[in-house]
VOGU-3710 file (C-alpha; in Angstrom, 3 decimals, decimal comma):
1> xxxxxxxxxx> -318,606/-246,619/-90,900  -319,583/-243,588/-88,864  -318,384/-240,535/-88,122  -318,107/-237,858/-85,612  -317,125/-234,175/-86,061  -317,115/-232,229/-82,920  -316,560/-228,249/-83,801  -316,381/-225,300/-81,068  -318,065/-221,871/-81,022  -314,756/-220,669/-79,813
11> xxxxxxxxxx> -311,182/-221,643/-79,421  -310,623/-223,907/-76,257  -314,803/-224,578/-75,843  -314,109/-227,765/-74,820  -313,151/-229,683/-78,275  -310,363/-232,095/-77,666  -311,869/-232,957/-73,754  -315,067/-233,921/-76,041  -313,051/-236,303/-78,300  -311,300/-237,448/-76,285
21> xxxxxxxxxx> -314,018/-238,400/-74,060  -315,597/-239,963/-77,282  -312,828/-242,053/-78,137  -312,786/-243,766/-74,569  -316,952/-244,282/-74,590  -316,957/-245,635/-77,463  -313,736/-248,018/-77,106  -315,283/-249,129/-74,314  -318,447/-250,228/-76,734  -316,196/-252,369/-78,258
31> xxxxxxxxxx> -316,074/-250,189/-81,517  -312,567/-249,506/-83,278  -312,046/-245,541/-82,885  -309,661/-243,427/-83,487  -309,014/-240,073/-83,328  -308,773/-237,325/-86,073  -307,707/-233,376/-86,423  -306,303/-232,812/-90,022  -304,385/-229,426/-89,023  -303,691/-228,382/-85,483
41> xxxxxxxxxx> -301,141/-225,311/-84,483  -299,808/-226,088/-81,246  -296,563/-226,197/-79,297  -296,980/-229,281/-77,635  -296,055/-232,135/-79,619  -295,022/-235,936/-79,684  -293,215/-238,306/-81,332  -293,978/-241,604/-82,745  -292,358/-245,062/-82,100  -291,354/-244,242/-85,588
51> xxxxxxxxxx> -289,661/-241,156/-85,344  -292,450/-238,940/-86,427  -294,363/-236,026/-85,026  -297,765/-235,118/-84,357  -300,192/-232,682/-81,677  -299,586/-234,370/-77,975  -303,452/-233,432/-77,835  -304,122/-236,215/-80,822  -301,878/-238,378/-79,003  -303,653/-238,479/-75,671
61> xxxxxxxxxx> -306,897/-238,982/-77,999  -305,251/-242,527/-79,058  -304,200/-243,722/-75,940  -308,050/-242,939/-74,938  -309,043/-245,283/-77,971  -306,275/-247,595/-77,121  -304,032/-246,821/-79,745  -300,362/-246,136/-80,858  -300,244/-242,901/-82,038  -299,748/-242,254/-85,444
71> xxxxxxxxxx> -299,244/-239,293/-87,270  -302,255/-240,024/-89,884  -304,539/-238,656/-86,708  -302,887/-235,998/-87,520  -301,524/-235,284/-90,754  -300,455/-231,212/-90,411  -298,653/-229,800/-87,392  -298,080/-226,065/-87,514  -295,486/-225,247/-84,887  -295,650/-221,240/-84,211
81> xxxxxxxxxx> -292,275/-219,435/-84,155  -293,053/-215,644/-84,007  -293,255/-213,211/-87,144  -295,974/-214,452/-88,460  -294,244/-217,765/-89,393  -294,940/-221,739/-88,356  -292,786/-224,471/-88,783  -295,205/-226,930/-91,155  -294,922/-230,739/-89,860  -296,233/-232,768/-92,904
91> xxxxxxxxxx> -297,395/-236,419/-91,913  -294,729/-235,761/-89,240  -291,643/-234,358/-90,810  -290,424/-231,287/-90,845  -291,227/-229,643/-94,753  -290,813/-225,968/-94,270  -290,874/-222,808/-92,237  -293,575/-220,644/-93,798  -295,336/-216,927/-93,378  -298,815/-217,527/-93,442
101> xxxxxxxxxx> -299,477/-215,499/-96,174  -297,347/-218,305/-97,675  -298,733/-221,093/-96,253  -302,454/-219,913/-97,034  -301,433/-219,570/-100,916  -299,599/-222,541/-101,449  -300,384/-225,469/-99,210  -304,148/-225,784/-99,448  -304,065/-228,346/-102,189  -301,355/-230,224/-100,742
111> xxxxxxxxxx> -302,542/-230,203/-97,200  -306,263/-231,019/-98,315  -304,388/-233,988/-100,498  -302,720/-235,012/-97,213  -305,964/-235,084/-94,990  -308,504/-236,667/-97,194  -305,995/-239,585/-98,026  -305,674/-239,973/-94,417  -309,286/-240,056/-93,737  -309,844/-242,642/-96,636
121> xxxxxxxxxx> -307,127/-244,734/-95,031  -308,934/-244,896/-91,478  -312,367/-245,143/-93,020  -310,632/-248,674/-94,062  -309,311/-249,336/-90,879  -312,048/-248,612/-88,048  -315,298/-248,404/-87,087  -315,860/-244,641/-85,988  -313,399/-241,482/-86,746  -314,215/-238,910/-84,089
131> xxxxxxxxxx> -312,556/-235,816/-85,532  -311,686/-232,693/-84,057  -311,861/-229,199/-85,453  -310,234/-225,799/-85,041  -311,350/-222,516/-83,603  -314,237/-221,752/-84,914  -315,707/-223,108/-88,161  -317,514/-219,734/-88,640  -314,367/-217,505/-89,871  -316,262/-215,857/-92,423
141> xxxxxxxxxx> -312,232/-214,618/-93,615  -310,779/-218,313/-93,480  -313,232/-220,610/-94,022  -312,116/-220,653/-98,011  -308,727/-221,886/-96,913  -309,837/-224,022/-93,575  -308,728/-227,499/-93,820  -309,782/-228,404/-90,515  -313,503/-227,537/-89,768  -316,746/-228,170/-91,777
151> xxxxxxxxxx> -314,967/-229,524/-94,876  -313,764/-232,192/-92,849  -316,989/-232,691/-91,920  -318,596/-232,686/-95,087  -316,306/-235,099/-97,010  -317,646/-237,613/-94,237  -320,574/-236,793/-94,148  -319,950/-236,665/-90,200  -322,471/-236,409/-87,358  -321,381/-232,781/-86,162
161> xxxxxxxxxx> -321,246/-231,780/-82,725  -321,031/-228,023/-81,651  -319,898/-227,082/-78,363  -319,923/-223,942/-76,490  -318,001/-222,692/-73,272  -320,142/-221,302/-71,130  -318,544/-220,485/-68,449  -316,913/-217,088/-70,213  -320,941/-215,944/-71,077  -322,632/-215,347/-73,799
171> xxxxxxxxxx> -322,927/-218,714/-74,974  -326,255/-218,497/-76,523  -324,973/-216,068/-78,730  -321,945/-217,884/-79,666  -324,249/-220,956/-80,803  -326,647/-218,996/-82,864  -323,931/-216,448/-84,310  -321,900/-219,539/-85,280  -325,065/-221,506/-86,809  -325,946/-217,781/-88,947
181> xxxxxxxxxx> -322,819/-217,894/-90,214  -322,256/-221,460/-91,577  -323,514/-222,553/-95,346  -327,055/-224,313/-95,468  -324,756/-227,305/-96,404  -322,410/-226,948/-93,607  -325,560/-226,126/-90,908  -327,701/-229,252/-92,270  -324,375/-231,507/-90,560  -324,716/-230,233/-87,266
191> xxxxxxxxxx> -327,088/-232,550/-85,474  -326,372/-231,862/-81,656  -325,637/-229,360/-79,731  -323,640/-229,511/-76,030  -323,184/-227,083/-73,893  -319,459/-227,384/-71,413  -318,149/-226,213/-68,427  -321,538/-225,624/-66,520  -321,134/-224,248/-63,476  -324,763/-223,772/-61,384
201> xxxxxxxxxx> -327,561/-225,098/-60,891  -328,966/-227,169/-63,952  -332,446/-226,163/-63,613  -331,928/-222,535/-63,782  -329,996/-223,499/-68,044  -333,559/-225,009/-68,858  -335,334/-222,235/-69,991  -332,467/-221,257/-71,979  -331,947/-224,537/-73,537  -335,695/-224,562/-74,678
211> xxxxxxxxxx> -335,364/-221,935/-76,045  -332,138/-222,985/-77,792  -333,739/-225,964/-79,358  -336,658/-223,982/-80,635  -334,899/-220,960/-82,317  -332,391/-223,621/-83,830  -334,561/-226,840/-84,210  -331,538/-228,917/-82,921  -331,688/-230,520/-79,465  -328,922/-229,700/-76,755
221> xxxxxxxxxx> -327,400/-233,251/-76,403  -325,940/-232,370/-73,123  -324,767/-230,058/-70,398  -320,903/-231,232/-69,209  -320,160/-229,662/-65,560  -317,047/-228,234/-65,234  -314,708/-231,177/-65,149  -311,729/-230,653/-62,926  -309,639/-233,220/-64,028  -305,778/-232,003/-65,153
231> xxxxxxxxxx> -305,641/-233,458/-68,411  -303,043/-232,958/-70,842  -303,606/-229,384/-72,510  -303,433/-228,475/-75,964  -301,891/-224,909/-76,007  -301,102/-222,156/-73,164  -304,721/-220,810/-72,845  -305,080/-224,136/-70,905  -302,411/-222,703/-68,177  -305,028/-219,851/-67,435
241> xxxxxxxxxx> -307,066/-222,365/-65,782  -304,960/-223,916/-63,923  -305,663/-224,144/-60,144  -303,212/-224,456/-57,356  -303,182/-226,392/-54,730  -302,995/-225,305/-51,015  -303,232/-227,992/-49,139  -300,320/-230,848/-48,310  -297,874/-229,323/-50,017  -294,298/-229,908/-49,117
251> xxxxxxxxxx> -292,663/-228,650/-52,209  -292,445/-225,843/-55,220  -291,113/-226,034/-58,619  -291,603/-223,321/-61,159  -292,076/-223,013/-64,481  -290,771/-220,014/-66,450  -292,980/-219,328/-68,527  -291,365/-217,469/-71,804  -292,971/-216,569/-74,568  -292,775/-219,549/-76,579
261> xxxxxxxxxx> -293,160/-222,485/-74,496  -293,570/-225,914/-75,814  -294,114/-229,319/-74,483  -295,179/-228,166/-71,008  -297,160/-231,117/-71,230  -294,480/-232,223/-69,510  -295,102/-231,293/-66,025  -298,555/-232,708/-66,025  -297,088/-235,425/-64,138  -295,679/-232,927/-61,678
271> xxxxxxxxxx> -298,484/-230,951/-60,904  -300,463/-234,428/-60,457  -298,514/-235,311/-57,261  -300,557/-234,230/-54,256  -297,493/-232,956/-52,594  -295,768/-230,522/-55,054  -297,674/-227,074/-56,183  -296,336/-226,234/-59,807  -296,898/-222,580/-60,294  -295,836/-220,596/-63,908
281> xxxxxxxxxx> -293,983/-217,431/-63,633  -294,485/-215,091/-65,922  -290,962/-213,071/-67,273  -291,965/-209,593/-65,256  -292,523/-211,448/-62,377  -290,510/-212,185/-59,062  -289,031/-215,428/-59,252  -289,543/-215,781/-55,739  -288,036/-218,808/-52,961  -289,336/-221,910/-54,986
291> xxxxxxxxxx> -287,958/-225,210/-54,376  -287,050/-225,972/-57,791  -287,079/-223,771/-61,195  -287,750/-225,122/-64,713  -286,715/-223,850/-68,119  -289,272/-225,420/-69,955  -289,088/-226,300/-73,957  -288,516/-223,736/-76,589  -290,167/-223,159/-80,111  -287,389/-220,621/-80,111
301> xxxxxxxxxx> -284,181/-220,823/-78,452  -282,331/-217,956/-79,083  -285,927/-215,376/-78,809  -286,341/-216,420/-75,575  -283,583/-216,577/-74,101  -282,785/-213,216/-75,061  -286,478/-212,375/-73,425  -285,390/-213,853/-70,532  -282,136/-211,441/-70,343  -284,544/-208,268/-71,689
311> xxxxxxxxxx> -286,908/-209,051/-68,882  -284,339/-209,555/-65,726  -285,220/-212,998/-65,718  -281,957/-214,591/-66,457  -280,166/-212,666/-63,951  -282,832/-214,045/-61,130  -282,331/-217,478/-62,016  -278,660/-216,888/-62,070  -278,854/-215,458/-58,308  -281,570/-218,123/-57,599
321> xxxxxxxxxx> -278,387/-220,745/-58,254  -275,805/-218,569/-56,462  -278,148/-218,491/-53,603  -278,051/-222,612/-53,715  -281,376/-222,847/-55,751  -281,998/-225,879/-58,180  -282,801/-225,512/-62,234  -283,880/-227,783/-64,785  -283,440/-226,945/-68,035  -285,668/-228,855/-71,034
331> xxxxxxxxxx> -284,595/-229,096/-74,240  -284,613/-225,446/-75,586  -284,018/-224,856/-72,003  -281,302/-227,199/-71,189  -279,797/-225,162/-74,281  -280,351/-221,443/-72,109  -278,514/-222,927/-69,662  -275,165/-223,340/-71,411  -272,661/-220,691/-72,467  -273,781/-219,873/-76,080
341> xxxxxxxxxx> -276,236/-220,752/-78,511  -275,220/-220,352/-82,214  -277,848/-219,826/-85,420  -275,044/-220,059/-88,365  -277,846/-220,099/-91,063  -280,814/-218,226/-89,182  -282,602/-220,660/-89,084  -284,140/-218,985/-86,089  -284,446/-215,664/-88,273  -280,986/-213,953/-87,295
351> xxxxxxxxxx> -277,590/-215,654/-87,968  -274,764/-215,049/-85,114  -273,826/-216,474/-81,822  -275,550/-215,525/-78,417  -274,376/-215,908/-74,927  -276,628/-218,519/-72,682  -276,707/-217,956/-68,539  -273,415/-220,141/-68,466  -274,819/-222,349/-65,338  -273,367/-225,546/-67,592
361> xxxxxxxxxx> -270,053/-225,587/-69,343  -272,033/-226,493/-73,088  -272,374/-225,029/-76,058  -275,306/-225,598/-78,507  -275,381/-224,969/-82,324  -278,420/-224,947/-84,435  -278,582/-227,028/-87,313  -281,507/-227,570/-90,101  -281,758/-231,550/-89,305  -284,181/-232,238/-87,005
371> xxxxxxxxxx> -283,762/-234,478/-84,021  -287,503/-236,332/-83,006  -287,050/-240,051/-81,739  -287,911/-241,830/-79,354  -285,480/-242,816/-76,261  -284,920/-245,435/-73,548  -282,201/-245,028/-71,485  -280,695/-245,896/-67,749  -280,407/-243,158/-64,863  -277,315/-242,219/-63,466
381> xxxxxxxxxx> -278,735/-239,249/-61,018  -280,415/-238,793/-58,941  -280,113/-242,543/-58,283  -278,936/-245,276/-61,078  -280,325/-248,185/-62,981  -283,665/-246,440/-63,169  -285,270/-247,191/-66,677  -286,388/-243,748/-68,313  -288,433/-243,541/-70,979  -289,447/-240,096/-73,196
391> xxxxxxxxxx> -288,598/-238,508/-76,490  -286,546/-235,697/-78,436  -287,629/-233,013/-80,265  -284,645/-230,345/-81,238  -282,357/-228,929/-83,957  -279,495/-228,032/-81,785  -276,540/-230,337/-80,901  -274,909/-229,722/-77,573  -271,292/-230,269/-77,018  -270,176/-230,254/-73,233
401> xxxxxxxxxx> -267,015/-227,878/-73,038  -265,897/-229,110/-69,629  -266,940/-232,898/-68,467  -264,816/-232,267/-64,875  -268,028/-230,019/-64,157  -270,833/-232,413/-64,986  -272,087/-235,346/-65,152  -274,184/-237,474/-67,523  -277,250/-238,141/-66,372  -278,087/-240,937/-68,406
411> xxxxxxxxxx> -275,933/-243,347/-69,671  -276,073/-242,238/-73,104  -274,275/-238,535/-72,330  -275,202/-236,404/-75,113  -278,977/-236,484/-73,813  -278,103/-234,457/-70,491  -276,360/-233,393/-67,452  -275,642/-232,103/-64,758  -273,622/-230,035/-62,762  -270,801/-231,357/-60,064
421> xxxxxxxxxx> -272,568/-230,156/-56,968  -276,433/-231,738/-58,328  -277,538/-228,247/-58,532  -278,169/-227,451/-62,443  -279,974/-230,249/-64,657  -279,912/-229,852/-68,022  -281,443/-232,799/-70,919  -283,025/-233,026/-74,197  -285,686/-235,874/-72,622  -289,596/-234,592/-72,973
431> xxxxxxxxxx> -291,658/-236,647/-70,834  -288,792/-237,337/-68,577  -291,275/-236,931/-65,042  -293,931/-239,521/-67,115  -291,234/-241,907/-65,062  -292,708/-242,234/-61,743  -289,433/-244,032/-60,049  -286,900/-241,129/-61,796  -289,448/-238,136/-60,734  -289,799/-239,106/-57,083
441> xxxxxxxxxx> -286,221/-239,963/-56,811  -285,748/-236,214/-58,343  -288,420/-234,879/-56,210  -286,828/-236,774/-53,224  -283,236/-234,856/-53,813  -285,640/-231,837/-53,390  -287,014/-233,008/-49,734  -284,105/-233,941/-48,306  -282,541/-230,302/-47,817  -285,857/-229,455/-46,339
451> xxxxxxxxxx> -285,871/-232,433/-43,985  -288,653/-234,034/-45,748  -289,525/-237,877/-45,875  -288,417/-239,725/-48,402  -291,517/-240,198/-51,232  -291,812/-244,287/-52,478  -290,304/-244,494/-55,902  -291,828/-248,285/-56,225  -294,801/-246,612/-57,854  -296,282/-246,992/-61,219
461> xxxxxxxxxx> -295,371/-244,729/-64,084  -297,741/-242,220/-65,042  -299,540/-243,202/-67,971  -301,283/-245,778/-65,555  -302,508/-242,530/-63,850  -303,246/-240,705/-67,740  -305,422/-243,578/-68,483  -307,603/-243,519/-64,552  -308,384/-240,023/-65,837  -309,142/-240,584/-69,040
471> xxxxxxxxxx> -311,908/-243,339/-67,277  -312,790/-240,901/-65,174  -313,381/-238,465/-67,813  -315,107/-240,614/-69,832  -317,545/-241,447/-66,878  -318,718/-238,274/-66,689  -319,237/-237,030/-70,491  -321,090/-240,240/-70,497  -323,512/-239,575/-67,779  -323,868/-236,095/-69,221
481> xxxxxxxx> -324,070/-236,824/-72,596  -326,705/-238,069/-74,882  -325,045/-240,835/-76,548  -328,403/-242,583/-78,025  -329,036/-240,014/-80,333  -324,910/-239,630/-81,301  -324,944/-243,488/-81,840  -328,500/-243,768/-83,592
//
């Protein structure tokens, strides 16, 4: 059994791209990989066929090894909710909302229990484990309580990987500051060293990477060209590098972007079609003439929605739907939308009730059970009898107050609506537009007011299209990469 660690000089140096890269090479070696990060904080999650929640990063890193997901790739899911506290996800359940002074005193046992019985279970199972780490491994102040980085890595015994970003400079400095400060131990395990999102020309990084090798005495295993391929991101410091598009575009939807957004995987799909440019708003910002606007997923319901009144954004949406606009609301959005949101046991940090942008007749009430399950259900707008496919994640329940002013938009009701004259959407359904028939059809209702051409809905969904990226991906970490010397 082998095994991979890849660590980062930096937060978002190019970590999960690498493993997940990894995963697909090797898979397509004929080797049984999977995917490993023992703790990741992150907003974006997913659920299991069996009910259970993990990173949606770890998830795409399984598909790219062929795999179900499952939640021992990922054992501990902290889910940030302001005040210095995270929701902890234990081998995808919820066990507790802790500070992290907290979580730093009393879960390190637990949590290092949790990850090394994971690892001995896939050490059973497959081939390779190609495991991902966190930040930095170099936190001189964390690295006694860091479950994720170079301890990982030593239990294994794992062929350690550092990568550096350097397209924000400096990179040479990141490399040997982060080799300086490891243990002799901890530097001895990294054997390669690779060097992401190059931007130049190549033979102008050779000096440098001479250089490198020599003052380090371990070889650059390769230099990865900035890859500009939209692939799912792990937290919001991906949505800084997001590019729009200026050509062909017929349509704009966009995405508030409040403070605590989650799950915005979910417009990947979205800002794949060539015809649609999906642009974030922040709250200060003008909301502008947009096609479509989306209240995105919520780590906190009630925080942002109250930052959306604070900021003026509320009442733009609300004039954005006066004015005939369209709004989606996910999940923690689809519960803005309503006419109150209730916290009886502040379980969101204050207890009361607090009034929503009333664009739906529903109420939502916060409750400690947690709702994450997969769904499959049947369309009723924009068209019926389209199969949808996608998953909840939520502690509210919404009742509708008034079902003469909506609809159900599925046939199960109690996942979503929407209003009587199609113009506010509201459901609990992450990964909704991962339905290629039910987001064209959506995007379609969109066109026609414009006098736009219908868009085929006969098209596969999109994780046909996730997993031509993920080849595509692959293809060029592998022509970039030295995968000899990772292999030998």
């Amino acid at each position: 059994m082998k095994a991979i660690m890849v660590v980062g000089t930096t937060s978002h140096a190019g970590k999960s791209m690498l493993v997940t890269a990894l995963c697909r090479i090797l898979r397509r070696q004929n080797l049984r990989v999977v995917p490993f990060k023992g703790q990741n904080m992150a907003l974006n999650s997913y659920v299991t066929p069996t009910g259970a929640e993990m990173g949606y990063a770890q998830a795409v890193q399984s598909w790219a090894a062929g795999l179900v997901p499952n939640v021992a790739m990922n054992p501990i899911l902290l889910k940030p909710q302001g005040n210095m506290t995270s929701q902890v996800i234990l081998k995808g359940k919820p066990l507790a909302t802790l500070k992290a002074t907290e979580y730093y005193e009393k879960f390190f046992d637990t949590g290092w229990d949790t990850i090394t019985k994971c690892l001995d279970y896939l050490k059973k199972e497959f081939d390779v484990i190609v495991c991902e780490g966190a930040g930095s491994p170099a936190e001189i102040n964390l690295k006694h309580r860091d479950l994720t980085n170079m301890r990982v890595a030593q239990y294994l015994q794992a062929f350690t990987i550092l990568i550096v970003d350097i397209d924000r400079g400096g990179a040479f400095a990141h490399v040997v500051g982060t080799l300086e400060l490891l243990d002799p131990e901890e530097r001895a395990l990294i054997k390669g060293i690779v060097i992401n999102k190059f931007r130049g020309m190549r033979s102008l990084l050779d000096s440098g990477i001479e250089w490198l090798e020599k003052y380090t005495g371990i070889p650059v295993l390769g230099v990865i060209p900035w890859v500009d391929i939209a692939m799912p991101a792990e937290d919001s410091l991906s949505l800084l590098e997001r590019r729009s598009r200026s050509d062909n575009i017929d349509i704009t939807i966009a995405i508030v972007k409040i403070p605590r957004i989650s799950n915005f995987t979910d417009f990947d799909p979205l800002d794949a079609e060539s015809t649609v440019k999906v642009q974030y708003v922040e709250l200060n910002q003008p909301l502008g003439h947009p096609d479509a606007v989306i209240i995105p997923g919520s780590k906190t319901t009630i925080a942002d929605l109250l930052a959306l009144q604070k900021s003026g954004m509320a009442s733009q949406i609300q004039d954005y739907v006066e004015a005939g606009g369209q709004v989606m609301g996910i999940c923690g959005g689809y519960q803005m939308l309503g006419q109150q949101v209730s916290d009886p046991r502040g379980l969101e940090g204050k207890i009361g009730d607090f009034p929503g942008l009333g664009l739906l007749p529903i109420k939502t009430i916060l409750l400690s059970d947690k709702v994450s399950r997969q769904r499959l259900v049947t369309s009723n707008y924009p068209e019926i009898g389209f199969p949808v496919e996608g998953y909840e994640i939520h502690q509210g329940r919404t009742q509708i107050l008034d079902k003469r002013e909506t609809a159900p938009l599925f046939d199960d009701e109690d996942l979503g609506v929407v209003s009587s004259n199609r113009s506010v959407w509201g459901h609990y359904l992450h990964g909704i537009f991962d339905n290629s028939p039910w987001r064209r059809s959506w995007l379609n209702h969109l066109r026609k007011p414009r006098g736009l051409g219908t868009l085929p809905t006969g098209i596969p969904n999109y994780r046909e299209q996730r997993d031509l990226m993920l080849d595509t991906l692959a293809d060029v970490v592998e022509e970039y990469l030295d995968l000899s010397t990772i292999l030998g």
